[in-house]
N, C-alpha and C positions, 0 to 999 in steps of 0.2 A: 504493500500500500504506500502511495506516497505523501508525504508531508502535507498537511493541510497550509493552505497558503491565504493568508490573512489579504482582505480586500485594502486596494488603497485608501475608499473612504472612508472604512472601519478604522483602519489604524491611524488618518486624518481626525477624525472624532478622537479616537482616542488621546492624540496628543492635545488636539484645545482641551480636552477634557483635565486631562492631568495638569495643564498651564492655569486654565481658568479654577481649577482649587486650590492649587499649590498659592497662587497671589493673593487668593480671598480668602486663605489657609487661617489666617489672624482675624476672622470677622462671625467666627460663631458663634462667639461667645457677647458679641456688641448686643445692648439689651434694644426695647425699645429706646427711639428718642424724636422730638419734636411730633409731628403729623403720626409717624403711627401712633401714640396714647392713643390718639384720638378712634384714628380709622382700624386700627387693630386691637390694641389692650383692651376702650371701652366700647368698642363696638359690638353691640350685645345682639347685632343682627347675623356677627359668623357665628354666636356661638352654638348654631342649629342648623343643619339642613333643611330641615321642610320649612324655614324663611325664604328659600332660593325656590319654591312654588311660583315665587311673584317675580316675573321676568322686567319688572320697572325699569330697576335701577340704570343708570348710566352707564356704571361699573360693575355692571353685574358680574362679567366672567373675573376680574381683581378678585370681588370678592370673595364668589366660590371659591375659587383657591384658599385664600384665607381662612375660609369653613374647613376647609378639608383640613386645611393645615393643623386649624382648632379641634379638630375632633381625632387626629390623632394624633397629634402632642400636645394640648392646651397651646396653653401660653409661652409655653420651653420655646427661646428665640431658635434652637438650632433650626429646627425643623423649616424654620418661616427662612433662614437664611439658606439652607442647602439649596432647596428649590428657587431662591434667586438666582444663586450661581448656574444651577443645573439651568435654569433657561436661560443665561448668558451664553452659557458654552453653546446651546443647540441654536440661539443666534447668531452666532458667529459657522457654525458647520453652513448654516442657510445661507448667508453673507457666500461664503464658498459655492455653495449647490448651485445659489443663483444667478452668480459668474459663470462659473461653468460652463451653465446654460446655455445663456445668453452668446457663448462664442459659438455656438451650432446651431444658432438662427439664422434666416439667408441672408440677413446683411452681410456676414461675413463670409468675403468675397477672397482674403488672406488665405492664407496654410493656416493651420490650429494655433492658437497659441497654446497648447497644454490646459497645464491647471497651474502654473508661477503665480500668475497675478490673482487667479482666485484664492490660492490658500496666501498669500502674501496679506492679501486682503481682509480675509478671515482672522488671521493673527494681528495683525492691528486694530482692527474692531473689538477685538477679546480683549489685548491688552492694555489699552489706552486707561491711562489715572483718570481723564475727564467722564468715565463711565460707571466711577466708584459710587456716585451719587445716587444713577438709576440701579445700582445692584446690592450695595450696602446698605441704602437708606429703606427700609423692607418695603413702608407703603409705596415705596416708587414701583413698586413690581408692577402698579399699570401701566407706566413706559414701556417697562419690558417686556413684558406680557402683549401689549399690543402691538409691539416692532416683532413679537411672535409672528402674531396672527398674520400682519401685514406682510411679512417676507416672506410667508409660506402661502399667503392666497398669490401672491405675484409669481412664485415658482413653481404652482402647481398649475394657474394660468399659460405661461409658458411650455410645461411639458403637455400640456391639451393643446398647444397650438404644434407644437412639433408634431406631436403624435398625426396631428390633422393635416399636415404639412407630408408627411410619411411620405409622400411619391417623389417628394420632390429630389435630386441629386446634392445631399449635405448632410447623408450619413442619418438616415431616421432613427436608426437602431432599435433599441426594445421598446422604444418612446410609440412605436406604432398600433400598441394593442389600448383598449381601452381609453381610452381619452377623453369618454362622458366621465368616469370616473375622476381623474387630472381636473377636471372642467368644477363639478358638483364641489369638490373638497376645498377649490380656491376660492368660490361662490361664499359655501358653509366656512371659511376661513376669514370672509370679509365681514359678514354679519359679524360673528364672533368679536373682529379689531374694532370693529363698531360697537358693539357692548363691552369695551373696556377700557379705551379712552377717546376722546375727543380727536384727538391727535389724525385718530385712522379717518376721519371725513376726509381726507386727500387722496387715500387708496387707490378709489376708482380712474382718478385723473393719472395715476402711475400709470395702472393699468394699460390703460389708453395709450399713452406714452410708449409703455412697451409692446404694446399691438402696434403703433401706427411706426414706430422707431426699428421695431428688430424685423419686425416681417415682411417684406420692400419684395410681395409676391405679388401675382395678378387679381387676387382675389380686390375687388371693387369696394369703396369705401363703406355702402349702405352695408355690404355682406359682413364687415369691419365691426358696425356696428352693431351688429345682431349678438357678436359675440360680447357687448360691452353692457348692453342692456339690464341685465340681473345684477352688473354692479353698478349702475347709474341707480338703479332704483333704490341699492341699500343706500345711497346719500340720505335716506327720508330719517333712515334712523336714528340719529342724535337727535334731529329737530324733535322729531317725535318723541322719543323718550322722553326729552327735556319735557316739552309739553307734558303730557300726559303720566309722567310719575307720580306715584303717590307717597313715595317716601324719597327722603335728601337720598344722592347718589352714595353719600357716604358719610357714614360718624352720625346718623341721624338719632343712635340709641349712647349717647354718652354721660358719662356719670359720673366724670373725673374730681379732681380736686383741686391741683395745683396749677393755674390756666399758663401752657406753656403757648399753645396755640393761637394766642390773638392775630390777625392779619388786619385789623379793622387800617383803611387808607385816612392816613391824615390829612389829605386833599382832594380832590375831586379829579381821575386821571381822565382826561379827553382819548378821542380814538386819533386823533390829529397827533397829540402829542405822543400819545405810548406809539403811533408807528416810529417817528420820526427817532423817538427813546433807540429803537429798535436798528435801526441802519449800527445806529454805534455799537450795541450789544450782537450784533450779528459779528461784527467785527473783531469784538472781543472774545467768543466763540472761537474764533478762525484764532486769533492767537494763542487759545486755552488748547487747542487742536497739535497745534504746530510748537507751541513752548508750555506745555501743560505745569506751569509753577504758579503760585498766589492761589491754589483753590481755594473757594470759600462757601460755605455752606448758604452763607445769608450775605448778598453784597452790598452796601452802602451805594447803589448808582445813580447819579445823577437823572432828574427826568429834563428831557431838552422840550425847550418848548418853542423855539425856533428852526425849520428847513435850513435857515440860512447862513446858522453859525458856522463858523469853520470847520468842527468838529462833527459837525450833522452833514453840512454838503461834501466834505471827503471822504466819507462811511457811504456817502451814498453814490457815487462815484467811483468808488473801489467796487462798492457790489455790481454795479449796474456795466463797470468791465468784465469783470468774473462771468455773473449771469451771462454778459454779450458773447462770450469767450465759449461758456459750456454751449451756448444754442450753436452759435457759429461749428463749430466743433460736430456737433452733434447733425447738425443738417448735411455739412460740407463730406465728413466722411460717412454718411448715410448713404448719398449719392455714390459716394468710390466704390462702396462695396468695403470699408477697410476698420473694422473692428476696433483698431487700439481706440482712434479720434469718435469712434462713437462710444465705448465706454465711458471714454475719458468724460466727454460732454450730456453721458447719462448720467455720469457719478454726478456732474453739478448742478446740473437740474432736480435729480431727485433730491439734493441737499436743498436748494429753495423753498419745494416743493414740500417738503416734509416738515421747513417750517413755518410754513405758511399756517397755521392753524394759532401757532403762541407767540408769532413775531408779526404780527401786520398790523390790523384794527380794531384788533378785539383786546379791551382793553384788559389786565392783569395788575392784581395789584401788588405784586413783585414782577419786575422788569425783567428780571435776571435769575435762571434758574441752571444750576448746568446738567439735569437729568434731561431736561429738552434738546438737547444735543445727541440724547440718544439714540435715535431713528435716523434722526440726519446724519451723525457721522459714520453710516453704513454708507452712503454715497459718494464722501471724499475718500472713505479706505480705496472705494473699488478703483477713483481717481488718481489716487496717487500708486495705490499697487500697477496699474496697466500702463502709469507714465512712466516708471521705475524700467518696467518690462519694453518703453517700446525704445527708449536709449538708451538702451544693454540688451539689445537682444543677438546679439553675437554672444556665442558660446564662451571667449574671452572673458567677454563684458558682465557676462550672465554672472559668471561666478563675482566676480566682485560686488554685483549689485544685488546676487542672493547674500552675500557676508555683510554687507551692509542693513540690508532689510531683518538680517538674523538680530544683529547687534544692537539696531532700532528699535526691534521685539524685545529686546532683554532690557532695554532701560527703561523702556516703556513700563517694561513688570516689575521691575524694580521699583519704580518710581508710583506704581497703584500698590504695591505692597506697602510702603513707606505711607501712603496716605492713609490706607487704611486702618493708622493706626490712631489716626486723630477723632475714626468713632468711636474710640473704645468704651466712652459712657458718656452720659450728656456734660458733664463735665471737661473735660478735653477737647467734645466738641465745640462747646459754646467759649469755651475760652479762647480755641483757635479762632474763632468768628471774633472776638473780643480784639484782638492783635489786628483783625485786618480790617474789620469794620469800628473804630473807636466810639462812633459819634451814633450810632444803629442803638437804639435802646432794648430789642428784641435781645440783643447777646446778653446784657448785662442779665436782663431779667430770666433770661433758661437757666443761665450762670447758677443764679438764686436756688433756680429750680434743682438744679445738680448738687446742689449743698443741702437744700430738702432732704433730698434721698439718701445723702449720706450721714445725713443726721448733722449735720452741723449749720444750728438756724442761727445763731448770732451772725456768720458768717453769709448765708441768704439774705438775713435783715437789711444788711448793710450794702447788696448788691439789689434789691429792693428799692431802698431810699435814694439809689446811684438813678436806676430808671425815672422814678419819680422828679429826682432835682433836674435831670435830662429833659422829659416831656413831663409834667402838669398832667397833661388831660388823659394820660394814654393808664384808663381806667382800670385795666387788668392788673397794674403793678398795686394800685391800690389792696384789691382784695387778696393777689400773693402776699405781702407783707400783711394783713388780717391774719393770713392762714399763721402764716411764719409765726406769729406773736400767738395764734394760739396753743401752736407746738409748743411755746416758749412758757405757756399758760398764763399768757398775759391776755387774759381774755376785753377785760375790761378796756384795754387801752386799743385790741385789737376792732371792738364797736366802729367808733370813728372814721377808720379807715374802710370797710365792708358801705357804712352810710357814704359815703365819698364817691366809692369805684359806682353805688348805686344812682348820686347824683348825677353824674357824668351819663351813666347809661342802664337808664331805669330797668332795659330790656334785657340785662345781663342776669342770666339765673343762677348765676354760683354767687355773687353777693351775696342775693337773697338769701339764698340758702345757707349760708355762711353766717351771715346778721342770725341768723334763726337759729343755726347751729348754736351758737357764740351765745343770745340769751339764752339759751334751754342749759348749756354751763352753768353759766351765773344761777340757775335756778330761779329766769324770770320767763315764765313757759306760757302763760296766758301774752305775752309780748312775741314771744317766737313762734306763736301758731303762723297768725298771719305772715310773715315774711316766710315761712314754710310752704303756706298755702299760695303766694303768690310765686314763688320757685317752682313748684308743681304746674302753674298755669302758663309759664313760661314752658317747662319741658315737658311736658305731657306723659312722655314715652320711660322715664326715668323709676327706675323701680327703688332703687336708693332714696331716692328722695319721698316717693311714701312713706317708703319706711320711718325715714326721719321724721317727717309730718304725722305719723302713726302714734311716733315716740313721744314726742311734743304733749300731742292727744291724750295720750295713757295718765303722764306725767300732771297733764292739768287738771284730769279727774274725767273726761270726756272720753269713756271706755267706749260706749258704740262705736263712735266716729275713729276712734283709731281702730277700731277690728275692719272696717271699712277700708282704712288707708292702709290696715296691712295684705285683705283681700287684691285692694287695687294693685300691689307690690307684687302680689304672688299671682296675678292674674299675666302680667307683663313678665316676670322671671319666675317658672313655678320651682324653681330650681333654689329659689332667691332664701338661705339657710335662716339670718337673721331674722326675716319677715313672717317665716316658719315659728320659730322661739317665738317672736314677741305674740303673732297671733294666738298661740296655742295660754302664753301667759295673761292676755287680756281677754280671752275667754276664760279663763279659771277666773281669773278677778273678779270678771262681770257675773258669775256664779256663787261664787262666795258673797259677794257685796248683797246679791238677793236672796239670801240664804234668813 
């Protein structure tokens, strides 16, 4: 018998596979921090599968994940972090597959280029520091997850169009069987990038792209579009969902404590000005890309409110060469028949193109993110891997420019292993954010939050009252520094500040709840009903907060009404342990007391 001989893309997997955990080797242990509290730790919507009955949400497929993840490891971070990575690596094998591909469609009128540029390409998208955001940060998994969907409904597109292509003279290969199937799974692929993040609304226009760009056969444009139709239609899906959901796309069951999340905007961002914001930050992108140093979790960026500043009109001008560069590119070697120049000018279109959804005119009230570079910078890998390939493509040449792209790869890993180690709890991170963003009051105040956790509240207080003397009005630091002083059991003094964070913004429910918390201490429990009850009417969905409201009840002599508020707790979490005690204890009460 002879040796069994291992496929080349089995043991191509296999090497991303080993690269992409060996550098995120240090990130399993990273707990929750920032946005997941919210969307993962109290999101009480993964903690159940038959909530995923209701196909609403935005993010529905994030989520599920999330469920699964919850139901078989809780809360334990590994579990939530393996499965980032594990979808990073099978992004980056797609990033490959889809290259691949793409050189056996008939534009390509050249000899083969191999597989150099595809897996060149692959390996840079894997390793790149600027991708730590969308893979370490857990709830970014709906980046991920939908540059999933997205690259795999595009290359199963592709192998239906090959397949259907089969007669023609460019090697149809196995691609010639089955091809409704190829077809249906890119279809069921694009819904999917549709129910998970926003981002995927540009899919279908790829699509397009890669139909009207790779396939330069007779077939007539209306026949074009026949094939484009099932994904022009899933356009409807974000709108729609948005419309017609019935629950927040996400964090809609939270119950937290220490408000690390606030995003509220301290001014009014126009869509005029966040594009214009945007030229620059696109451009800062491209240098995070190319010199991947200063990451930063939360950037301090200027909003420009002028086209015409010097720094807005040569951001805009740089791009508008590049764009001119990728089309040009893209048309001119389309016509030749000649692969490199159409890669090249697909990689940079599809980088526009993919940010078109969180860089135009919709406005964000963070400017600057660098998980949104995720999906785009699959289209400069493929760019710069086939530029790499097409001025070395002498056997000579070749070799120097694969030791080069090797040694590229390895700083590159280097340099995301090294980042990764600034999340190693919200403390490290927020203090990195602290060094590059001074004057950002969100840093000082997670800061706080990282010394909560570790139990050191004098030292929170003081990064508290930092926020505070920094912005005034930015009302969350109010009620963190409540909470802090009640850790401290300085309850009394803690009042004040919970009444403050409330003046500012009546509509905040952890004040309230907090004020109510803080009198039911003091043992003034007829004064913390109400701020209990109006924390409940704010959150509706909040099983904690019955409960509280229950306790309040019991505590003031008003036994019906808290078996009520403990029912309400246990009807939303039946799971919900405390609400269980208390109810069973203010039933006996209420027994005895009639006795």
């Amino acid at each position: 018998m002879g040796k069994a001989i291992i496929q080349p893309k089995v043991l191509l997997f296999a090497l991303l596979a080993a690269l992409g955990f060996l550098i995120y080797s240090n990130t399993f242990d990273t707990p929750f921090v920032f946005d997941d509290h919210e969307f993962i730790e109290e999101n009480l919507r993964i903690r159940s599968l038959s909530n995923f009955l209701d196909f609403s949400a935005s993010r529905y497929m994030a989520l599920l994940t999330f469920a699964i993840n919850y139901r078989l490891g809780g809360l334990g971070v590994w579990g939530y972090h393996f499965v980032n990575i594990l979808i990073h690596v099978v992004n980056a094998f797609l990033v490959f597959r889809l290259v691949e591909l793409l050189c056996k469609t008939p534009v390509n009128g050249e000899k083969r280029l191999g597989t150099w540029p595809a897996t060149v390409a692959s390996f840079l998208f894997l390793a790149h520091p600027v991708q730590t955001q969308a893979v370490t940060y857990l709830c970014q998994r709906t980046a991920s997850l939908a540059t999933l969907f997205y690259l795999f409904s595009i290359l199963m597109y592709v192998k239906a169009r090959l397949a259907w292509e089969a007669a023609a003279p460019f090697d149809p290969g196995r691609h010639t069987r089955y091809p409704w199937v190829f077809y249906v799974l890119s279809v069921l692929a694009a819904v999917a990038a549709q129910k998970t993040k926003e981002i995927s609304f540009t899919l279908p226009f790829v699509i397009a792209l890669c139909e009207f760009t790779f396939f330069v056969d007779k077939t007539g444009v209306a026949k074009k579009t026949k094939y484009l139709i099932p994904f022009i239609l899933t356009l409807a899906i974000i709108p729609l969902t948005i419309f017609f959901s019935k629950t927040a796309a996400l964090g809609s069951n939270v119950t937290g404590t220490i408000d690390t999340l606030t995003r509220e905007e301290l001014a009014g961002l126009s869509r005029h000005d966040y594009l214009i914001t945007q030229f620059r930050v696109i451009v800062t992108y491209w240098r995070l890309l190319i010199f991947p140093t200063g990451q930063n979790l939360d950037y301090d960026y200027p909003v420009c409110r002028s086209f015409f500043a010097p720094e807005v009109f040569a951001s805009f001008v740089l791009l508008f060469c590049f764009f001119a560069a990728g089309l040009y590119m893209l048309l001119r070697y389309r016509c030749l028949r000649r692969i490199h120049g159409v890669l090249m000018g697909f990689g940079v279109i599809f980088f526009f193109v993919a940010m078109s959804v969180e860089s135009s005119v919709i406005p964000i009230a963070d400017v600057i993110f660098e998980h949104r570079l995720y999906l785009p910078s699959a289209g400069l890998a493929v760019t710069l891997a086939t530029l790499l390939h097409r001025f070395c493509a002498k056997p000579r040449v070749l070799v120097v420019s694969s030791t080069f792209a090797a040694i590229l790869v390895i700083a590159l890993s280097v340099a995301t292993y090294r980042r990764n180690f600034v999340w190693k709890d919200e403390l490290t991170l927020w203090t990195d954010v602290i060094k590059k963003s001074p004057e950002k009051v969100r840093g000082y105040n997670n800061v706080g939050y990282g010394y909560i956790v570790q139990g050191r509240i004098d030292e929170a207080i003081s990064y508290f009252t930092k926020v505070i003397s920094l912005q005034p009005s930015f009302f969350g630091a109010y009620n963190n520094l409540g909470e802090a002083l009640v850790l401290s059991h300085r309850n009394e003094e803690a009042l004040k500040y919970f009444k403050k964070s409330i003046e500012i913004k009546p509509s905040y429910w952890k004040s309230h709840s907090n004020l109510g918390l803080a009198l039911a201490e003091l043992g003034r429990y007829a004064e913390s009903v109400p701020c209990l009850e109006k924390a409940v009417s704010l959150q509706p969905v909040s099983a904690d907060l019955y409960n509280n409201l229950g306790n309040a009840l019991f505590l003031a002599g008003n036994l019906d009404e808290a078996i009520r508020q403990y029912k309400k707790a246990l009807a939303i979490d039946p799971g919900h342990q405390n609400a269980c005690v208390n109810l069973e204890n203010a039933v006996n009460a209420t027994a005895h007391k009639r006795k």
